[in-house]
N, C-alpha and C positions, 0 to 999 in steps of 0.2 A: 159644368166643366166641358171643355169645347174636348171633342173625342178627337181629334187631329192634334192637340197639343201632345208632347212629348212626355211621354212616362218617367214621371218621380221617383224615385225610390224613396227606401225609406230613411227618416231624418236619423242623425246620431241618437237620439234619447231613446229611437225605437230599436237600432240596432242594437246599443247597448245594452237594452233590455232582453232582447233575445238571446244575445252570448249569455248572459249571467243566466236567463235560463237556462242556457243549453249547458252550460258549465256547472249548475247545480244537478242537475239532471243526470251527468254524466257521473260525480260524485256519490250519487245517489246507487244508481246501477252497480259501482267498483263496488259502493260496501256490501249490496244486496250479495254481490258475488264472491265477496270474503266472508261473509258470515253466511255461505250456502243458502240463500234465501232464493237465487235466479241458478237456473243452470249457464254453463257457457255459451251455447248455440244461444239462446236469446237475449243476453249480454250484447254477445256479437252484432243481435241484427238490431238492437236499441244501441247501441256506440254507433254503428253507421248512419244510423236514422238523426241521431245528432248531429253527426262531425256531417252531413249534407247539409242540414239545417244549417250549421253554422254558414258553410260554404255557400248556399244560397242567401242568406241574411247579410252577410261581410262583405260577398262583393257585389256590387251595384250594376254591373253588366248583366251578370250570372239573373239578377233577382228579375229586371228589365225584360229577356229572354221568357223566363218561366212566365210573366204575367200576359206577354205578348201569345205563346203559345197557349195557355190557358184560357185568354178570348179577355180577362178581365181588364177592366180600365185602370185600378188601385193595384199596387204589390200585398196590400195587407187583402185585400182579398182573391186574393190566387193564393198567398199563404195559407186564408186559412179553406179554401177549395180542398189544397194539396192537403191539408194536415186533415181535413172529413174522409179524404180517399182513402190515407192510409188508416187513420182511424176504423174504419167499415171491412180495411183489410186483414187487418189485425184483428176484430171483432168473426169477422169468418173464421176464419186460421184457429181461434180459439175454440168458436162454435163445436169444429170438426174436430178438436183435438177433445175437448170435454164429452164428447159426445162417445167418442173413442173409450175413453178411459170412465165412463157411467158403464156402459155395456163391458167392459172387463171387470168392473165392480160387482156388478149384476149375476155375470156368471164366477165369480168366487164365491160369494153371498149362494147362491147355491149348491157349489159345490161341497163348500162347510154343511150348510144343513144337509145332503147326501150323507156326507161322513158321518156327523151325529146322529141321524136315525140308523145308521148300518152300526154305531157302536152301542147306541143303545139297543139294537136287537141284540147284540152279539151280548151283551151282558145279562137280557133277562131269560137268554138260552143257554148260558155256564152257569154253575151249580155255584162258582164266586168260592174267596176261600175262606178255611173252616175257622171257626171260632178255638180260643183254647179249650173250653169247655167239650167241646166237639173234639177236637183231636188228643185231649188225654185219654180217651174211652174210657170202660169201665173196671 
């Protein structure tokens, strides 16, 4: 490919291909978020990560632009540059949120066993209560 020739975008079969992804994708997310499987804040930030996708796939200017600044020669590979970046951003983001909510796990899981050794002390120092046989005397 002569690197002076003018950047292609991508042909109808590929565009087309994208939307219906992105249009499955986005179906996908609505249900995750009616049957409470996704909170709203990250609905939110995967519906935008879409509707850009689309807007970069749909228009052919828009797609030109992004390969041009990306340095690459092909639009499907500045596509899939951009989709490793956010992938690896996403993959952080997670990191530090998992990582967040192990170490709050960590100190609960403690703080249970606290409690159960303080009530198992506290049981085998009360006398605990009396039998029938014990409390009808003699």
């Amino acid at each position: 490919m002569n690197p002076d020739a003018p950047l292609q975008g991508l042909g109808l079969q590929g565009k087309l291909l994208l939307v219906a992804v992105a249009v499955a994708l986005g179906f996908v997310v609505i249900s995750m978020l009616r049957r409470r499987r996704l909170h709203e804040d990250y609905a939110l930030v995967w519906l935008a990560m879409i509707a850009g996708m689309v807007v970069v796939v749909a228009s052919g200017w828009v797609l030109r632009l992004v390969t041009r600044l990306v340095g690459a020669r092909y639009p499907a590979s500045a596509l899939t540059l951009i989709s490793l970046a956010v992938i690896f951003v996403f993959l952080v983001l997670y990191s530090t949120r998992l990582s967040v909510l192990s170490d709050k796990v960590r100190d609960l899981a403690q703080e249970v066993a606290l409690l159960r050794a303080r009530l198992g002390e506290g049981e085998e120092q009360s006398p605990g209560p009396l039998t029938r046989a014990e409390s009808k005397g003699p």
